[in-house]
C-alpha positions in Angstrom: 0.0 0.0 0.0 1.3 3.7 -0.6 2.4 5.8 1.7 -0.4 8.3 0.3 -3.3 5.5 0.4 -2.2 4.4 4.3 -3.2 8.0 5.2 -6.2 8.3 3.2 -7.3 4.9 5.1 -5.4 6.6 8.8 -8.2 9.5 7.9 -11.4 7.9 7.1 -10.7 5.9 10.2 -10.3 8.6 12.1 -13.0 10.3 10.7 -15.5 7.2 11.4 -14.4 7.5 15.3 -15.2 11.2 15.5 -18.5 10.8 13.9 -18.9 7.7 16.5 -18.1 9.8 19.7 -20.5 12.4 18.5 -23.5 10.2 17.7 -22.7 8.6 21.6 -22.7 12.3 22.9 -26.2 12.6 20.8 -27.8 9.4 22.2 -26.8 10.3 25.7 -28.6 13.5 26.2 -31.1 12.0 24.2 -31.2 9.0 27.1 -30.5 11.2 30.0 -33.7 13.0 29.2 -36.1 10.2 28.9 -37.8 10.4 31.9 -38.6 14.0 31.1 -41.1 12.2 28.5 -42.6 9.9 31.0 -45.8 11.5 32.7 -46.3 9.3 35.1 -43.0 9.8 36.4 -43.4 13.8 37.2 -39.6 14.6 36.7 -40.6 17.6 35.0 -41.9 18.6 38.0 -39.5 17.3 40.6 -36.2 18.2 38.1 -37.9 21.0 36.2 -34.1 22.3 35.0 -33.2 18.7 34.2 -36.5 19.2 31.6 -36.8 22.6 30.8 -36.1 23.1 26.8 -36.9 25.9 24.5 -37.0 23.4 21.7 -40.5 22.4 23.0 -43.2 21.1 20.7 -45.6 23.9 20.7 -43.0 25.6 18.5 -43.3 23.3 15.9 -46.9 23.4 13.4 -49.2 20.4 13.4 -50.8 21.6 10.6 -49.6 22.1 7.3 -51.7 25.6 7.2 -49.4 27.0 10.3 -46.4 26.1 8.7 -47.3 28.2 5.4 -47.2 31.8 7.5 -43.9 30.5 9.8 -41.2 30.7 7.2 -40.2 34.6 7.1 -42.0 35.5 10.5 -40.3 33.6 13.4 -41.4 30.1 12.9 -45.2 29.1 13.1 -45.6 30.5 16.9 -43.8 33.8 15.8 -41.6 33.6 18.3 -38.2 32.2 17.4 -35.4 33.9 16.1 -35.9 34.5 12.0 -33.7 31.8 11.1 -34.7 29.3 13.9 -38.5 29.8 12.6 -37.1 29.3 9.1 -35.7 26.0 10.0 -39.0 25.2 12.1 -41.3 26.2 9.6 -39.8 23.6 6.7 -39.6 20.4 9.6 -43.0 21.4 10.0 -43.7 21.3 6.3 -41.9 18.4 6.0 -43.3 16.5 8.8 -47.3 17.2 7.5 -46.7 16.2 3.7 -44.9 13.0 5.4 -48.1 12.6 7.7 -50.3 12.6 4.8 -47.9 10.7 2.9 -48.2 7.5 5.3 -51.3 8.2 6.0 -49.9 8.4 10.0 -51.7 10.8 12.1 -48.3 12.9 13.9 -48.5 14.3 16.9 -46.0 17.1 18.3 -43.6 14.4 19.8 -42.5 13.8 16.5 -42.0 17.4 15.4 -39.7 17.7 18.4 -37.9 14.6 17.3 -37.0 15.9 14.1 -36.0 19.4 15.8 -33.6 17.3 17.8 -32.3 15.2 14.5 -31.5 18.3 13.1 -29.3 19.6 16.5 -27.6 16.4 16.9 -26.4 16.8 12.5 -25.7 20.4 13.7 -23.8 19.3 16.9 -21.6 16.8 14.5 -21.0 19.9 11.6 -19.5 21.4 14.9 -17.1 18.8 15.5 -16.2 18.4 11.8 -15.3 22.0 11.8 -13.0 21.7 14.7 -11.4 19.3 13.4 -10.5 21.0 10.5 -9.3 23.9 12.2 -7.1 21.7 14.6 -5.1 20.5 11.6 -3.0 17.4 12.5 -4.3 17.1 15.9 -7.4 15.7 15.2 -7.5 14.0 18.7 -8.5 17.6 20.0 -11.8 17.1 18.5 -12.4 13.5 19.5 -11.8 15.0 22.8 -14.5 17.8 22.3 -17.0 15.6 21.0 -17.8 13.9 24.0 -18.1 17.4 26.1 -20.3 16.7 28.9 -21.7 19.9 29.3 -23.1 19.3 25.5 -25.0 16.0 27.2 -26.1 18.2 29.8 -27.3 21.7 27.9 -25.7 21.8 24.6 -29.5 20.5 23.2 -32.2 22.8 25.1 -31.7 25.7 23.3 -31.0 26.3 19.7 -27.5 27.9 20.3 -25.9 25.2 18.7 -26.8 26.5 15.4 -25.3 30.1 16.2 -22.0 27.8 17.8 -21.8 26.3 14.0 -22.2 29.6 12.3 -19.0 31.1 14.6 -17.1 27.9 13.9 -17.6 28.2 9.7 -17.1 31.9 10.2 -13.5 31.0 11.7 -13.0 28.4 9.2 -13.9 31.3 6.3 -11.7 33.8 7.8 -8.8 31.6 8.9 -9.0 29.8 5.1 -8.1 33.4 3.8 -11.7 34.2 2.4 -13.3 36.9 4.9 -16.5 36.9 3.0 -17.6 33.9 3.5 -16.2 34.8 8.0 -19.2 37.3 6.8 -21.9 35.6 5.7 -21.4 32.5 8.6 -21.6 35.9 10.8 -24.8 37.0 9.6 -26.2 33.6 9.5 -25.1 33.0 13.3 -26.7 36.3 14.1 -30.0 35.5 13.2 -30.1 32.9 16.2 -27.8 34.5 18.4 -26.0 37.3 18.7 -22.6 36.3 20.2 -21.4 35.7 16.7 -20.6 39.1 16.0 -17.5 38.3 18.3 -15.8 37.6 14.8 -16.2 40.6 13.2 -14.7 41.9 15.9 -11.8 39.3 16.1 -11.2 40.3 12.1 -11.2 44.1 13.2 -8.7 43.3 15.7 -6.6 41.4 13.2 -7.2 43.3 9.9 -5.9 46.4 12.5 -2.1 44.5 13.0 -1.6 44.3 9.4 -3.1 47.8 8.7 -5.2 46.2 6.4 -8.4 47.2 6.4 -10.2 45.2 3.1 -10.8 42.0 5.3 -12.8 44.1 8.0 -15.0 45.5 5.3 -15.5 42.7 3.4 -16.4 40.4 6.3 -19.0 43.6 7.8 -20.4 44.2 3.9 -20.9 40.2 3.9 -22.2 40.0 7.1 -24.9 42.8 7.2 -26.4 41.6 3.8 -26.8 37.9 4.6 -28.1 39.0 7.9 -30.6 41.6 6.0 -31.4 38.9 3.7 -32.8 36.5 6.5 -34.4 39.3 8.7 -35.5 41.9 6.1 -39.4 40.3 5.1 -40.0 40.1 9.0 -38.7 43.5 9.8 -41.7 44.9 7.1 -44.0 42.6 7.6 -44.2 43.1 11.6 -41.8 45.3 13.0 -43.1 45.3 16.8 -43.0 41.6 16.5 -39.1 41.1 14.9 -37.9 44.5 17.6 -39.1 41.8 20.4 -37.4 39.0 18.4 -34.3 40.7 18.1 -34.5 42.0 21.9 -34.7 38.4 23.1 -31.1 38.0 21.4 -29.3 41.0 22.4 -30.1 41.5 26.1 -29.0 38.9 28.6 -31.7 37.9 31.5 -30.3 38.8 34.8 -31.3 36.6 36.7 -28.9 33.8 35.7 -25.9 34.1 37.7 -23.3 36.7 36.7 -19.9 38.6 38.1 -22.2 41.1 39.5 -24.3 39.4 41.7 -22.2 36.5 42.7 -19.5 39.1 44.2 -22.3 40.1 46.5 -23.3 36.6 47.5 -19.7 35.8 48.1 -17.2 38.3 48.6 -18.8 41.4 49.6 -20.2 40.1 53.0 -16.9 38.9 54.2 -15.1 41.9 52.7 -17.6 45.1 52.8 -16.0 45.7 48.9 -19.2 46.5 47.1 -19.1 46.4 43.1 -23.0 47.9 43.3 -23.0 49.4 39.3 -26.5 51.3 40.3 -28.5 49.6 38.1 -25.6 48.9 36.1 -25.9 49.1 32.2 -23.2 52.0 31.9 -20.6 50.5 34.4 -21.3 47.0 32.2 -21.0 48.4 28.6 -17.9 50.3 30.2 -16.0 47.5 31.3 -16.8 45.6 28.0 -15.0 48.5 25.8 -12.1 48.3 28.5 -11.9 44.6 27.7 -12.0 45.4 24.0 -9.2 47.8 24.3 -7.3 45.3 26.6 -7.4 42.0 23.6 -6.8 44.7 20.8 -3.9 45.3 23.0 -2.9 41.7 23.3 -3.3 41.0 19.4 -1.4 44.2 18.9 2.0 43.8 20.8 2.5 40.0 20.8 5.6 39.8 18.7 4.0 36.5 16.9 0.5 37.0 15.2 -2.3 35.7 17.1 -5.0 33.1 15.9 -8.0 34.5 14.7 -9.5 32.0 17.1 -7.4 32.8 20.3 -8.8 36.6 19.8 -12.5 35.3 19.5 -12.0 33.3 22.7 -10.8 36.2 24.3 -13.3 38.5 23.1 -16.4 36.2 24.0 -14.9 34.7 27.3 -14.4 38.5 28.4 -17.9 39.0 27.2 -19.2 36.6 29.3 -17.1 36.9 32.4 -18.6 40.8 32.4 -22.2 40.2 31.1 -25.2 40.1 33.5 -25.5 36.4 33.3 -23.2 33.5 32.9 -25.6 30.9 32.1 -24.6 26.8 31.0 -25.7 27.5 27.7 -22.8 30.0 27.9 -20.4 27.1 28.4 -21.6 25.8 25.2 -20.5 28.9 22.9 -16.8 28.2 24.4 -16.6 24.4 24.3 -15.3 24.7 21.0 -13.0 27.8 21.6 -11.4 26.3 24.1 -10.1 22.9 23.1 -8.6 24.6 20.3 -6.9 27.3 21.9 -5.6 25.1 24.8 -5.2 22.2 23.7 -5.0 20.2 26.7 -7.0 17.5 27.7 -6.8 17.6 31.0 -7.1 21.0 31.9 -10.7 20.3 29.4 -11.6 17.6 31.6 -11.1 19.9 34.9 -13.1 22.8 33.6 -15.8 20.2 32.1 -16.1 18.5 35.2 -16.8 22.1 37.5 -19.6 23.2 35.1 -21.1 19.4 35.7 -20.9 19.8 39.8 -22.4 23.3 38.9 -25.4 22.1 36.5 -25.8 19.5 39.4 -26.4 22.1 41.7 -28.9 24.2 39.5 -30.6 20.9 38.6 -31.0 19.0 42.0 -32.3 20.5 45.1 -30.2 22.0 47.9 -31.3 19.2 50.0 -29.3 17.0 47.6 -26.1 18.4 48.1 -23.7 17.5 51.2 -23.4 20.0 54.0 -20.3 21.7 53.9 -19.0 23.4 57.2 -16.1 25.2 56.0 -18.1 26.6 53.3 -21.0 27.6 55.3 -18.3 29.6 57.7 -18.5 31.7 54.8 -22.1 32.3 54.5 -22.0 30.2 51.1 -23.8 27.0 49.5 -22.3 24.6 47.3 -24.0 26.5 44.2 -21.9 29.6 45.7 -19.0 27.9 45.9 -18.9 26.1 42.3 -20.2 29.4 40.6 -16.9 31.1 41.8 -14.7 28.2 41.1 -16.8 28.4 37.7 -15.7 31.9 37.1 -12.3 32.0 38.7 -11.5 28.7 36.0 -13.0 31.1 33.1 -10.3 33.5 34.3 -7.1 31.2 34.6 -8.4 30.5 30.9 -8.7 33.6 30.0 -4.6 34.7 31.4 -3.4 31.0 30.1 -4.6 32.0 26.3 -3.2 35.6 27.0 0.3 34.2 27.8 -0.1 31.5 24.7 -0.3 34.8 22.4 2.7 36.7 23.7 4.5 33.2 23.9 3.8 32.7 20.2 2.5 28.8 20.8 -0.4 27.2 19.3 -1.1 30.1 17.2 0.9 28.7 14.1 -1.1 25.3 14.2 -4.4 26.9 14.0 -3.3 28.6 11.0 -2.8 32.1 12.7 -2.3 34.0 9.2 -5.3 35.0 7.5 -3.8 36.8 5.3 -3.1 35.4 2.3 
């Protein structure tokens, strides 16, 4: 056999094991939320977070006359984001001719099956992307594909699809071809809006080289494809796309955040308050600060930064000064993170706190074993993870910082976009 044929064989092999250890990440949180569809058994209402979903089956149409007004207005409920009710809108379609078809009389169930299919293909395009971008190393992504914290959230909300938009938007710009980096953009911001963190990442990079054409190809890109999928809704019912769009921009405060678990924690025992009055100023403030401080980073590293590492940067910032840090968070980073660090264990360590934390969100205080060091303090256990939570987001955060001014990893995620 040739050497060229041994590693066409070495790769489909490979291949066939990454699409395994993402199908077994599929089937378990498929498994692990079972009981959810049990009546009898109540968990939805002694585990509501174990069952809670915004992929339920009242947003899918039973009839094929509700899926007809669905496709440019926020899916047949009207209440999706424009390219979530897109996608919807045709299972829906799809679905009801296939109903008629067998002559089978659907219920919702099997909408939300298909909704679920389609996140699990997504959740495996995800994988496949990363494992283009990691080059060589294609362990990294055999590693990410069996994230636990995708078992555990990664298929409740329909973020996955704006994860895969970032991802291809990455691959675009890091392939030299910023339009497309665009278009992915635009695409990812019709579901949600983190996203955007590329355009800014391209910014960043386009303003090393002094080379502005990538910026304004990727912006020009982006705003059209994103005008594209959101223009018919915006004329057709404008109160009802400004909620739409809304729900994606503004963060819910009461999911944990900085903010608020500084005064659960720290501010007792120290009297240091961080009270931002309300606190929309003192949060866009810091944000710009942390905007100055990766342009910074990407500016005076004597090696040029990864496209990706500046992303990472710019989102985990984001989200370590947002008004919420919620699991489905996690999920925007999973990717991010295995292919800026590289290392499986440190993976495994920060996987395994946001599983003792989801623990403690899902199951009742009761549940948890009484901790009197920790109560010394004034804390629970869900105190005590969300700060490790954070204070983990932080080492990863200074570990990716020193990586740039080091010059590693940067090279093997093909750091020059620049053609």
């Amino acid at each position: 056999m040739s050497l060229e044929g041994a590693r066409n064989r070495s790769g489909g092999s490979a291949g066939l094991v990454l699409l395994g250890l993402g199908l077994y990440t599929v089937m378990m949180a498929y498994l692990i939320r079972i009981p959810c569809r049990v009546p009898d058994w109540h968990v939805a209402d002694q585990v509501p977070q174990l069952c809670s979903t915004v992929i339920g089956a009242g947003d899918l149409a039973v009839r094929s006359s509700d899926v007809a007004g669905g496709f440019f207005t926020g899916g047949p409920t009207g209440d999706q984001p424009v390219l979530v009710g897109m996608i919807t809108t045709i299972i829906g379609w799809f679905a009801s001719n296939l109903s008629a078809l067998v002559g089978l009389d659907v219920d919702r169930g099997f909408y939300l099956d298909l909704s679920l299919v389609l996140l699990a293909l997504v959740w495996l395009a995800v994988v496949a992307v990363v494992s283009s971008l990691s080059g060589n190393r294609r362990t990294d992504a055999l590693v990410m594909a069996l994230s636990p914290v995708i078992v555990l959230v990664g298929f409740q909300s329909w973020d996955l699809w704006a994860v895969l938009f970032m991802m291809l938007a990455l691959l675009g710009y890091v392939r030299g071809n910023p339009a497309v980096a665009g278009i992915m953009v635009g695409f990812g911001a019709s579901v949600a809006f983190f996203p955007v963190v590329v355009l800014l990442a391209v910014l960043i990079m386009a303003a090393r080289h002094r080379f502005m054409k990538d910026i304004g190809s990727a912006l020009l890109w982006a705003v059209v494809s994103w005008a594209v999928i959101n223009g018919t809704y915006m004329v057709t019912a404008w109160d009802r796309w400004t909620a739409q769009f809304q729900d994606v921009v503004h963060s819910d405060t009461d999911q944990p955040s900085l903010w608020n678990v500084w005064s659960a924690t720290v501010e007792p025992r120290t009297g240091i308050s961080l009270d931002t009055g309300g606190g929309a100023q003192f949060v866009l403030l810091s944000m710009v600060l942390a905007l100055v401080f990766v342009l910074l980073v990407a500016l005076l590293s004597k090696r040029e930064p990864s496209a990706v590492q500046v992303t990472f940067l710019l989102l985990a910032l984001y989200i370590l000064l947002a008004k919420e840090y919620s699991l489905t968070y996690v999920v925007w980073l999973v990717p991010l993170v295995i292919l800026c660090r590289r290392n499986w264990v440190e993976f495994a360590l920060w996987q395994v706190v946001e599983m003792f934390y989801w623990a403690t969100v899902v199951l009742p205080a009761s549940a948890w074993p009484t901790l009197p060091w920790v109560q010394e303090f004034g804390w629970s256990a869900q105190d005590l993870l969300a700060v490790v939570r954070y204070l983990f987001l932080v080492y990863l955060v200074v570990a990716v910082v020193v990586d740039v001014f080091r010059g590693r990893k940067a090279a093997a995620l093909g750091a020059s976009a620049v053609q």
